[in-house]
C-alpha positions in Angstrom: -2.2 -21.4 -0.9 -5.6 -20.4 -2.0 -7.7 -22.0 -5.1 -7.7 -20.0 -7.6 -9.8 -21.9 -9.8 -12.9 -20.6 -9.1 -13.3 -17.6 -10.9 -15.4 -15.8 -8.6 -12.9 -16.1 -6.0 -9.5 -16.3 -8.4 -6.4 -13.7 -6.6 -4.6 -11.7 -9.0 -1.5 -13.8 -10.1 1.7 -11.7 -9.4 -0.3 -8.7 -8.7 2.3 -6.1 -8.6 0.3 -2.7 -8.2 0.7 0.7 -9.0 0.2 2.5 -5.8 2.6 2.8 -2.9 1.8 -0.8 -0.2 0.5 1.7 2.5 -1.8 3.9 0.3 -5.1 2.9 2.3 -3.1 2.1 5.7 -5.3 1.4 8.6 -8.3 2.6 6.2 -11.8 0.6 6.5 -14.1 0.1 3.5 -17.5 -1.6 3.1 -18.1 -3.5 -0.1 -21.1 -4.7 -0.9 -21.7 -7.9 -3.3 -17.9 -8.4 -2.3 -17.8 -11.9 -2.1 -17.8 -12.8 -6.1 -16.3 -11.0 -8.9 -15.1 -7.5 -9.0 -16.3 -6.5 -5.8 -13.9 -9.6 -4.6 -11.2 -8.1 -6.5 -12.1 -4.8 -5.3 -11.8 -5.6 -1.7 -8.6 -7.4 -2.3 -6.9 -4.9 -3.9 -7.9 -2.9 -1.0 -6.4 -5.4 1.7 -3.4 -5.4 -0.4 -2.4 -2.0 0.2 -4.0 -2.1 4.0 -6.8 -1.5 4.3 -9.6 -3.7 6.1 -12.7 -4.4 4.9 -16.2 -5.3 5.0 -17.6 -7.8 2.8 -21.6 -8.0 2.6 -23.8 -9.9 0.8 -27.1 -12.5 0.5 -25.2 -15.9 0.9 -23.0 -16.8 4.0 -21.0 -19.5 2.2 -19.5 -17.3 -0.5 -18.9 -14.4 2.2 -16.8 -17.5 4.5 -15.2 -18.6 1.7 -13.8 -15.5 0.0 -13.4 -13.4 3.6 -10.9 -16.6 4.2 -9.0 -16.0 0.9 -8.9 -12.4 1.4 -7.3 -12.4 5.0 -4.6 -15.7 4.1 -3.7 -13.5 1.0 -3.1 -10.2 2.4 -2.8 -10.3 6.1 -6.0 -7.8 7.0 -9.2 -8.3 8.6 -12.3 -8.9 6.4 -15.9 -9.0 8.3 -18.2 -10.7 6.4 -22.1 -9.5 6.6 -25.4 -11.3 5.9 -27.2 -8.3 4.0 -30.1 -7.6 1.5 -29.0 -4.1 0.2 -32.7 -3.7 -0.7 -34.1 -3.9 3.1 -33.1 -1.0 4.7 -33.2 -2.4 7.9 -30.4 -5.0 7.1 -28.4 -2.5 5.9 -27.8 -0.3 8.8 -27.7 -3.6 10.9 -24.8 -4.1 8.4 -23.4 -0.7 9.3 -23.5 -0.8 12.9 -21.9 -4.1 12.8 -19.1 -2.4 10.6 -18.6 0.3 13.4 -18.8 -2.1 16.2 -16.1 -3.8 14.5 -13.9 -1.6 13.4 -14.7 1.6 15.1 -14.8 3.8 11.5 -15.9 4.1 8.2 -14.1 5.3 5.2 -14.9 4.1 2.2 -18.1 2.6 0.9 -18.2 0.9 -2.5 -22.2 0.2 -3.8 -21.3 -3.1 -6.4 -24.2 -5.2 -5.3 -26.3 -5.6 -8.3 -28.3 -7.5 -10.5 -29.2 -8.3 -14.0 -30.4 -10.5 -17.1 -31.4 -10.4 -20.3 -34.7 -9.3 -21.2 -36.4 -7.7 -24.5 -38.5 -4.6 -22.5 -41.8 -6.4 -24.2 -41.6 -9.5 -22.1 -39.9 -7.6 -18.6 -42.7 -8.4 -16.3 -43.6 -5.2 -13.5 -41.8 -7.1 -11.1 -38.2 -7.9 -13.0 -38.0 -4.3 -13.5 -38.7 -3.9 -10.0 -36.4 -6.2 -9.0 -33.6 -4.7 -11.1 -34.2 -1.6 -9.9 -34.9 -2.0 -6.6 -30.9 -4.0 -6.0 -28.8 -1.3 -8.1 -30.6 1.6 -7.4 -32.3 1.3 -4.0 -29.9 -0.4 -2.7 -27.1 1.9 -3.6 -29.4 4.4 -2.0 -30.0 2.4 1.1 -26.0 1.6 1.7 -25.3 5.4 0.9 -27.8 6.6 3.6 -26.9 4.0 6.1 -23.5 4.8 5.9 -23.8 8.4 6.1 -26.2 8.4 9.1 -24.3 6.6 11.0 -20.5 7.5 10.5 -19.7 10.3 7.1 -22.3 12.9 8.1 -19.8 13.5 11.2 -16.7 12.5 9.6 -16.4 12.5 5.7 -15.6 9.3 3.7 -15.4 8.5 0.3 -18.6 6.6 -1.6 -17.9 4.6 -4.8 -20.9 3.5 -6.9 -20.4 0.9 -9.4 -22.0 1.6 -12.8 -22.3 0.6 -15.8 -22.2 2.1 -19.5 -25.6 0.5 -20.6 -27.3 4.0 -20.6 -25.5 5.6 -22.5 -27.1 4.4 -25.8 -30.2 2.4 -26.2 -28.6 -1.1 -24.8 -30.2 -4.1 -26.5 -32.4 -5.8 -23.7 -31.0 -4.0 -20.8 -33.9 -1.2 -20.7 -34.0 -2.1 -16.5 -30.3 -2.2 -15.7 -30.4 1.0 -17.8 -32.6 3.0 -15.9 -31.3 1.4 -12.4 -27.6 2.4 -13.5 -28.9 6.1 -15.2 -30.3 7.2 -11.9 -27.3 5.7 -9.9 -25.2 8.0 -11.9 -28.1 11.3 -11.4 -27.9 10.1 -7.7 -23.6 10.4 -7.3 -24.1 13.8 -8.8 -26.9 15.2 -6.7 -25.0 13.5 -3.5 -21.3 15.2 -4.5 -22.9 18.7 -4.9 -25.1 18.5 -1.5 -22.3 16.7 0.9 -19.7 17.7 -0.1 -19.2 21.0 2.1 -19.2 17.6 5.1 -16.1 16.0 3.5 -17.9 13.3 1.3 -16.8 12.9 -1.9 -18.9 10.6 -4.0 -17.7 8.8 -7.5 -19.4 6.4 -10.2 -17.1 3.8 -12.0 -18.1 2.3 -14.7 -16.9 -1.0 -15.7 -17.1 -2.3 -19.5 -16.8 -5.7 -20.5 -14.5 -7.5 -17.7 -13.1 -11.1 -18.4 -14.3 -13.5 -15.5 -17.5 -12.0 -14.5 -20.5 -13.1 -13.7 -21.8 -10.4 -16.5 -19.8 -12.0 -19.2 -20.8 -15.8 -18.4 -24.3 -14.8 -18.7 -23.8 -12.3 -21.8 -21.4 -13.7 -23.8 -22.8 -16.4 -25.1 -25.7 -14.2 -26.5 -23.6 -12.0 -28.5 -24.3 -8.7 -26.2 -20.5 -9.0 -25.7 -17.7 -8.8 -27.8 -15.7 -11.0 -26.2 -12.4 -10.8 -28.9 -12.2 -6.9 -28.8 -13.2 -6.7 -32.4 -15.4 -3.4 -31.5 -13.1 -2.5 -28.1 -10.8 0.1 -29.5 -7.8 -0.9 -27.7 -8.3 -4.2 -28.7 -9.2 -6.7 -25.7 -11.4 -7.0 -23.2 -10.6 -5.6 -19.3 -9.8 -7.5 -16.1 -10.8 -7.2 -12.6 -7.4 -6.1 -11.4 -8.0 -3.0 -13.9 -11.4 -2.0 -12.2 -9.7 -2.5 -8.6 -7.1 -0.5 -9.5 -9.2 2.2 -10.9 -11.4 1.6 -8.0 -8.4 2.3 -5.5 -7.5 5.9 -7.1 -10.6 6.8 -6.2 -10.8 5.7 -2.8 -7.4 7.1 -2.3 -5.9 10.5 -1.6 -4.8 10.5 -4.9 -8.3 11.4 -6.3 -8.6 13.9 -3.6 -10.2 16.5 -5.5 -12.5 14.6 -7.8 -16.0 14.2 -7.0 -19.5 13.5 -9.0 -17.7 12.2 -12.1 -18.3 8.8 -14.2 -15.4 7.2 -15.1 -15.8 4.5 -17.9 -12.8 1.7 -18.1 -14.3 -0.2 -21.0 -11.5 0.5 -23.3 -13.7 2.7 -25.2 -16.3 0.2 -25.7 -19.4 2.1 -25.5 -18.9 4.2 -28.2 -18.3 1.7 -30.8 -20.2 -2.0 -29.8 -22.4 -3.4 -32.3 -25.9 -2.6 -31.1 -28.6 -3.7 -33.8 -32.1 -5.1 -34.5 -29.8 -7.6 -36.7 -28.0 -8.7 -33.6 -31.4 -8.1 -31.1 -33.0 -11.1 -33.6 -30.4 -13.0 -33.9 -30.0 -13.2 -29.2 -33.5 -13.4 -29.7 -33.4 -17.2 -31.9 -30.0 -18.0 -29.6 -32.8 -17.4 -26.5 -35.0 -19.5 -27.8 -32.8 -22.1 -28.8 -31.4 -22.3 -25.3 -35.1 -23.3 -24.0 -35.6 -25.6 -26.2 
């Protein structure tokens, strides 16, 4: 039986499912940043109603350890992929090992990311850069790979992970702001120009998920409402919410959706405390934490 106490790695318990078993039979999907978190969950609840996957990411470890859980817990194949989404060249190394592999691709879900805290007036060039150049570029980089080399000719399905930081003026998140702000521009501009090639291209857009890596490092600082006291319905999400949501769109089922943002943050965004009170008060908790 797998461990389920590491939280980057933790199965569903009693995952039960909403979709028919079959609903992605014989299906492949690349996932990047699917060894930890909800791109774990993603690609599980992927294998779980058959598809196989590809999980790619910096660090071999993680990518042995979860591509092990993956396959004892559902049965399917998972390839696991040493890959920097932000050099292009490892990248479509990454998708020619994909092909060679499993002879197709359908699905592509861009989660790799990155992110910290950071008030904009001491975010140095290069964090921005950095930022930027993992969630947008790389989202880029995966997209253009992957089309290239398989959807241009046959069609697939691209899911973007996002994030609802830009829709207001997010408290020290001005780079994973931007990054996620274009990734959204991007999904819009891609849906309207390949589309007529049988490529439809989504954003989802998580809120604040229990058991993320996001959380542990946000929490803490108040960024995160962590009780639900300014989540309208009341609690926060979990990763088997965003892999389900992440499923319809992969799926037949959202067969005639393309260049839309869906938000699950259980309405979140539109009413989380956001103030200079709070920004001061992360600010002393920051400097606290140094100390």
């Amino acid at each position: 039986m797998a461990d389920n106490t590491d939280p980057d790695t933790a199965l569903i318990e009693n995952y039960q499912g909403f979709f028919r078993e079959d609903l992605l039979k014989n299906k492949v999907a690349i996932i990047t940043g699917g060894a930890t978190g909800i791109g774990f969950t993603i690609a599980e609840v992927f294998m779980r109603h058959q598809c196989d996957t590809v999980i790619a990411s910096r660090k071999i470890d993680k990518l042995k350890k979860a591509a092990k859980i993956l396959e004892d817990a559902t049965g399917r194949r998972c390839l696991t992929v040493v890959m920097d989404v932000r050099k292009p060249q490892e990248v479509v190394h990454m998708v020619e090992q994909a092909l060679s592999h499993f002879g197709k691709i359908d699905i592509l879900v861009n989660n790799a990311a990155g992110n910290f805290l950071a008030p904009a007036n001491s975010l140095s060039f290069n964090a921005f850069k950095t930022v930027v150049d993992i969630d947008t570029l790389g989202t880029f980089n995966a997209t253009k790979a992957v089309y290239d080399k398989y959807m241009k000719d046959h069609g697939g399905v691209i899911l973007n992970i996002s994030a609802t930081l830009q829709y207001k003026g997010t408290i020290f998140q001005t780079h994973a702001a931007s990054a996620k702000a274009a990734i959204d521009a991007m999904t819009r501009s891609l849906a309207v120009e390949w589309g007529g090639q049988g490529i439809r291209i989504n954003c989802l857009a998580p809120g604040p998920i229990e058991n993320t890596e996001g959380i542990r490092k946000l929490a803490g600082l108040a960024l995160t409402d962590t009780k639900g006291r300014y989540i309208p319905l009341g609690r926060m999400g979990t990763r088997e919410e965003i892999g389900e949501c992440a499923l319809f769109l992969a799926s037949g089922a959202s067969s005639f959706i393309t260049g839309t943002v869906i938000v699950v943050d259980g309405g979140s965004w539109m009413t989380s405390e956001n103030s200079m009170v709070q920004a001061e008060q992360v600010l002393e908790q920051m400097s606290k934490s140094r100390l």
